[in-house]
C-alpha positions, -999 to +999 in steps of 0.1 A: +000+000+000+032+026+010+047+018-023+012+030-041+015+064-019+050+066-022+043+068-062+076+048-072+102+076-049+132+054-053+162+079-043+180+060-013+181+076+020+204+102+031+219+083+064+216+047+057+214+043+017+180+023+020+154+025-006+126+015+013+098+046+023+066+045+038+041+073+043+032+085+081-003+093+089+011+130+086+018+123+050+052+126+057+081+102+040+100+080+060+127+053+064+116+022+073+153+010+081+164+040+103+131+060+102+149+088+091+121+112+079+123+137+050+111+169+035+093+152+008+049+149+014+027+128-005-001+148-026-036+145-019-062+151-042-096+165-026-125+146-043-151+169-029-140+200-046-166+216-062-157+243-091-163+275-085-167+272-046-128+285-048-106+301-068-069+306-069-052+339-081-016+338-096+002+375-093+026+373-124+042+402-150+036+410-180+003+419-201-029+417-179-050+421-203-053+387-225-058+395-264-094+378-278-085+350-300-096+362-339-111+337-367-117+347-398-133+376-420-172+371-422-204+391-427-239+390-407-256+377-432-232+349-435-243+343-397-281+346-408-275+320-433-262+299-409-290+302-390-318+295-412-297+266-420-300+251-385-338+265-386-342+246-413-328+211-405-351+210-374-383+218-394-371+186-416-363+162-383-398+172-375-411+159-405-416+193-430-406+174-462-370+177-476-378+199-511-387+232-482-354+233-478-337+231-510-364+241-537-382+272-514-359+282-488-330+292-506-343+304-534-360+330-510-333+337-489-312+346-525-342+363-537-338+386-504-303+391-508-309+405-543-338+428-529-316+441-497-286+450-520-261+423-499-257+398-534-263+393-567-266+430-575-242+461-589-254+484-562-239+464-533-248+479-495-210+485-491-183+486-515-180+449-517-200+425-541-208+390-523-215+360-543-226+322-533-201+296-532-235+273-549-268+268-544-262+242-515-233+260-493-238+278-460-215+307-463-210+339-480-178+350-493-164+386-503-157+384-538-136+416-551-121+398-578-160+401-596-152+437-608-118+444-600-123+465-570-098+463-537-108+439-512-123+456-484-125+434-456-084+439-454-095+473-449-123+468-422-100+443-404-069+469-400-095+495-391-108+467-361-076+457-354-064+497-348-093+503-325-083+504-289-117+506-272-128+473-272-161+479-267-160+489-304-147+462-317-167+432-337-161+400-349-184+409-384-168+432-415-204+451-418-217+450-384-219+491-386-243+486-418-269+466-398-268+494-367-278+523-393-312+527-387-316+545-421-300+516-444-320+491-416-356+505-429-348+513-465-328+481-472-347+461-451-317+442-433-327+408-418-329+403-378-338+375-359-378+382-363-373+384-405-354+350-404-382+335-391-406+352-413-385+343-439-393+308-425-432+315-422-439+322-461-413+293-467-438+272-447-468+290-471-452+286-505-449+245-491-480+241-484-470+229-455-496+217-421-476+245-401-497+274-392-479+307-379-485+295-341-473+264-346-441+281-353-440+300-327-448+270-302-417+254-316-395+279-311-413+284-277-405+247-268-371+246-284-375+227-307-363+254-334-330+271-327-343+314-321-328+320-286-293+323-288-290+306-318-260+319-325-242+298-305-245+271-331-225+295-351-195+277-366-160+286-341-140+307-364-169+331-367-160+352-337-193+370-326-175+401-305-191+432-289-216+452-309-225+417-328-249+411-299-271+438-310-281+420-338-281+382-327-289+388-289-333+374-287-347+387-252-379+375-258-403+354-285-420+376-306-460+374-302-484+363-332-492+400-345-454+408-342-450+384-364-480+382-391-469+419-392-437+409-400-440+382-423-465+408-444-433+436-444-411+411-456-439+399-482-442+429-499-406+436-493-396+405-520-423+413-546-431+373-544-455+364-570-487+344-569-481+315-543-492+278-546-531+279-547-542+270-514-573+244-518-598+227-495-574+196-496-553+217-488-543+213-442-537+252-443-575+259-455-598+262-427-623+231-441-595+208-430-575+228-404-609+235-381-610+192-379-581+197-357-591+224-339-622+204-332-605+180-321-586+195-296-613+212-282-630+183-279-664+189-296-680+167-315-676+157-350-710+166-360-701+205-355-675+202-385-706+203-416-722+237-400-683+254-396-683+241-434-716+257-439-703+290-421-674+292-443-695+291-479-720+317-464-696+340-455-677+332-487-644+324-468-645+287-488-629+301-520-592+293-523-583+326-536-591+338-502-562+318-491-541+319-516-514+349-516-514+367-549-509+405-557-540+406-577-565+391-554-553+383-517-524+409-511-527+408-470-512+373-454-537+352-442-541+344-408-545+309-410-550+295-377-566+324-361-593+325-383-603+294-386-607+291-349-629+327-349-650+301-376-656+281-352-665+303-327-693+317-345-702+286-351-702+274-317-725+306-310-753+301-334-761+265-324-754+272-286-762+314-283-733+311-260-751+344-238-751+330-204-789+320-207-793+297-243-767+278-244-778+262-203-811+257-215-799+235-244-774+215-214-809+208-199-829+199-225-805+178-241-802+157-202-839+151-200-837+137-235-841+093-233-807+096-257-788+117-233-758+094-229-753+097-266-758+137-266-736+168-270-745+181-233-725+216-233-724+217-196-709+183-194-678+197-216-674+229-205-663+211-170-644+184-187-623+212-206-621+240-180-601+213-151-579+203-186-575+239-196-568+252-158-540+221-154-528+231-188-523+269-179-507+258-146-481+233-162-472+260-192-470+291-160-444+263-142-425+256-175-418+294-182-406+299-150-384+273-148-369+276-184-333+289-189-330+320-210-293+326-205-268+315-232-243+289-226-221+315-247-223+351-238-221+381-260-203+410-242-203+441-254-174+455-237-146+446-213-160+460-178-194+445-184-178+409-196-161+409-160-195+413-142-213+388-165-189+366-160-186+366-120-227+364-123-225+335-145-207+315-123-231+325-094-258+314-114-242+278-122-231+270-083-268+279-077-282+255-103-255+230-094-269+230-059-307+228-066-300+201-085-282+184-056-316+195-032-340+189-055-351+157-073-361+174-106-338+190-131-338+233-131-341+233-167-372+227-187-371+195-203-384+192-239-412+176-246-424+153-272-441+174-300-476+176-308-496+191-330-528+193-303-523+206-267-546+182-251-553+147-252-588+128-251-591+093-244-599+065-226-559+062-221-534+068-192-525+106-191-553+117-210-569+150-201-605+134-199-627+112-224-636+120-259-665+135-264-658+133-304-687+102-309-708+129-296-746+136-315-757+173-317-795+158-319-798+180-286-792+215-304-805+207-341-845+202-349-860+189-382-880+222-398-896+211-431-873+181-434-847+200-431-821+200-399-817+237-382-801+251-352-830+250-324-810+286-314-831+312-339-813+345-325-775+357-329-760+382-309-732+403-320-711+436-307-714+468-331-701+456-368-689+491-378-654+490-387-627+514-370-596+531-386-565+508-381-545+539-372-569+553-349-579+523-324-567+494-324-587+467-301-620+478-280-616+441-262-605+456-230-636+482-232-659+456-239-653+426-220-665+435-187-703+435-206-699+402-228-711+371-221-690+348-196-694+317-219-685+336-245-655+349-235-644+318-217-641+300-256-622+328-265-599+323-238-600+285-246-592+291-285-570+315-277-548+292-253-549+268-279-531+292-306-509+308-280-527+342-286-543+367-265-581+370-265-581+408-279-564+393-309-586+365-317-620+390-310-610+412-332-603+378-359-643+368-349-656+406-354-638+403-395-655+367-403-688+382-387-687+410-409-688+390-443-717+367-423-743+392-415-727+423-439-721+457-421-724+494-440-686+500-433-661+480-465-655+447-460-622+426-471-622+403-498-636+407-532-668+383-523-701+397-528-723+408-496-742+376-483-782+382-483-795+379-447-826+396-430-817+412-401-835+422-371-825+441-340-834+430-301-839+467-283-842+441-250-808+421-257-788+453-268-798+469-232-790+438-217-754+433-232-750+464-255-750+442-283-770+435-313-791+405-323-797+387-354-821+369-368-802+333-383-834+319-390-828+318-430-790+303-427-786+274-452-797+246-434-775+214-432-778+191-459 
């Protein structure tokens, strides 16, 4: 055992010439022969040192001040490019088929390049021109040699290299381009929100089952690189003080943000027509309200009157859907107004105005059939403990998720040295909840899904299906001809305000609208990742192509004929307007 501790010391011993050394419980070394004992100590090796808990500091001369390590010359579209790359590889692990990438993508992002004056044009944004290695790399080069001119990123890189504030200093040749606000709105250089807009009519042109919120649930979940994604930037492209003005993310931009966005950017490329977008089509709201019944959990049945909804308010035509200069010039918004179809829907077969829609619930449980009946009251509690459990595990999962980067941008020296000390206070913290705690700090990633519950008979399901359900409870045979029993329709004023003067009276209104009604806007609303003002004003647009208002519509499709009638009663009661549905196509 002394020979392991005594790590093979063989030098004999000073007074009697022995090699023969044991270790004391001291961890001194001595002679076994004359127990002779030396200067020499064994080394022990703490195994319950934790890093960070202490730290050594070494005096020495010379330079203090340690010089960054440099890689090469690069631009920030280069590190864009890179990005969408990465974008785009986890859109096709998640199943978006391989020709998005290739055939769609690209072609875009070169289209964009041409439009913001960074490639394929004479009238570059500085005095470099920039061409594509091919139509499959994932870099940008400077390419001088195109028309003769000096190259300039020797010139940019002396002029970094000269600069002694630090602070001023930037791993990017153009980085000063991208901070001019002036070239930033005329040229429309790309940021983190335009790369995934970029994505978003990527997605469109594909025709792929991706709606703008699923998007935005993906990145939400991780599943898509958007917070610091720039750490998956390759190593020699140095990102260095003021690059974190442009690849730093805060936050996830919201639905609006983004539509808005997506529509700049549209009309920013010039795109032409897109692929017609068709009821076969999972973008068109015939087949994407199937899934949103489905998650909500209402029966099957409902899906012919959303169907009959959509022709009467003429929203079934595909060049609604389908972006084209001529016709359709403002992006759809997919997702959010197909669920406001089926919230008009749900409210002419239910009323949904506190008083209808729980006379139905009792009718339809005094019926002999009841077990095989839609009873509203039924799945309104199924769905509220699935949607309160839902909003509770999503509140937990934001709180616990990590939004620092692994890699830090700094934009100067002085605050690198206090990001770094907090860093390290942050990990010895996580490091020791970990040690108390049974469950991990970060968030875990979860399997994806395109529906946020889950209705079964199964373990872990949010409740049974109600999908089997019959609507016989809410629909009555007139003339041999199925109806809503529900004859009256209540709606808030149709008249249409100036975009630039208001923009949302939810706030004003809500106090005075029904409870039911605003709970399935709340309920939709959770299921798009939205908030309720947004999708409200989404069910006011599809209400004014149903029942017509005096104020312009959208859309080229002619004004529906309906009779309308006005409740002086109901609009005391709610400050709302009612209408007479009675001569709806019925159901076929």
């Amino acid at each position: 055992m002394d020979d392991e501790h005594t790590a093979g010391y063989r030098e004999p011993c000073t007074q009697c010439a022995a090699v023969d050394w044991g270790v004391s419980d001291e961890g001194r070394f001595y002679c076994r022969s004359c127990h002779n004992v030396i200067e020499r100590t064994r080394e022990v090796v703490d195994l319950t040192f934790t890093p960070g808990s202490s730290r050594i500091t070494t005096i020495s001369r010379g330079r203090r001040t340690k010089r960054p390590e440099q890689g090469r010359l690069w631009m920030i579209c280069e590190g864009f490019q890179f990005i969408l790359r990465n974008q785009a590889n986890a859109l096709l692990k998640l199943g978006v088929r391989p020709h998005f990438k290739d055939e769609v993508l690209w072609p875009l992002w070169r289209l964009y390049l041409q439009r913001s004056g960074q490639a394929y044009t004479n009238n570059p944004v500085r005095s470099c021109v920039f061409k594509m290695r091919g139509p499959d790399s994932d870099s940008v080069m400077s390419a001088s040699e195109t028309d003769g001119e000096t190259n300039p990123s020797s010139t940019v890189g002396s002029n970094a290299e000269s600069s002694s504030d630090w602070s001023l200093r930037s791993g990017s040749v153009d980085v000063t381009t991208y901070l001019t606000a002036r070239l930033r709105r005329g040229r429309g250089l790309m940021n983190m929100k335009k790369c995934l807009a970029l994505i978003h009519l990527a997605l469109i042109w594909s025709c792929e089952p991706l709606t703008l919120s699923d998007l935005l649930r993906l990145v939400n979940e991780g599943h898509i690189p958007y917070v610091n994604a720039y750490e998956e930037l390759p190593d020699e492209m140095k990102l260095d003080g003021r690059d974190g003005l442009i690849f730093r993310v805060e936050s996830i931009p919201s639905h609006r943000v983004m539509h808005r966005e997506a529509q700049t950017l549209l009309l920013f490329l010039q795109l032409p027509a897109f692929p017609p977008i068709s009821r076969q089509s999972l973008l068109h709201p015939a087949l994407l309200s199937l899934r949103y019944l489905t998650d909500a959990n209402l029966p099957d049945e409902l899906h012919p009157w959303v169907c009959q909804l959509m022709e009467l308010a003429g929203m079934a035509d595909e060049t609604l859907h389908t972006l084209d200069a001529a016709s359709c010039r403002v992006l759809p918004r997919y997702d959010v107004q197909t669920a406001a179809i089926i919230v008009i829907t749900m409210k002419l077969m239910f009323g949904l105005d506190d008083h209808t829609e729980w006379d139905l619930s009792n009718e339809a449980g005094d019926h002999d059939d009841s077990g095989n009946m839609f009873n509203l009251r039924r799945w309104y509690r199924l769905t509220q403990a699935a949607l309160t459990r839902a909003q509770q595990r999503r509140a937990r999962d934001i709180a616990r998720k990590q939004w620092k980067a692994k890699k830090p941008l700094y934009p100067s020296r002085l605050e690198k040295a206090v990001m770094m000390k907090k860093k390290r206070t942050a990990e010895l913290v996580q490091a020791c909840f970990e040690k108390l705690s049974s469950c991990p700090a970060g968030v875990q990633r979860s399997n994806m899904s395109s529906f946020r519950f889950c209705w079964g008979d199964e373990d872990g399901a949010d409740g049974p299906s109600l999908h089997h359900k019959k609507l016989d409870g809410v629909v009555t045979l007139k003339k041999k001809v199925l109806s809503p029993s529900n004859s009256m329709y209540w709606h808030p004023a149709l008249t249409r305000c100036h975009p630039r003067v208001c923009r949302s009276h939810y706030s004003e209104v809500e106090a005075i609208l029904p409870r039911s009604f605003v709970w399935l806007l709340e309920l939709f609303s959770f299921l798009l990742d939205v908030k309720p003002a947004y999708l409200y004003e989404e069910v006011l647009r599809v209400e004014r192509r149903v029942f017509g208002s005096k104020a312009p519509r959208d859309g080229h499709t002619r004004r529906p004929e309906t009779r309308t009638k006005t409740s002086t009663s109901a609009r005391r009661r709610t400050g709302n307007g009612r209408n007479d549905v009675k001569n709806l196509p019925p159901k076929s």
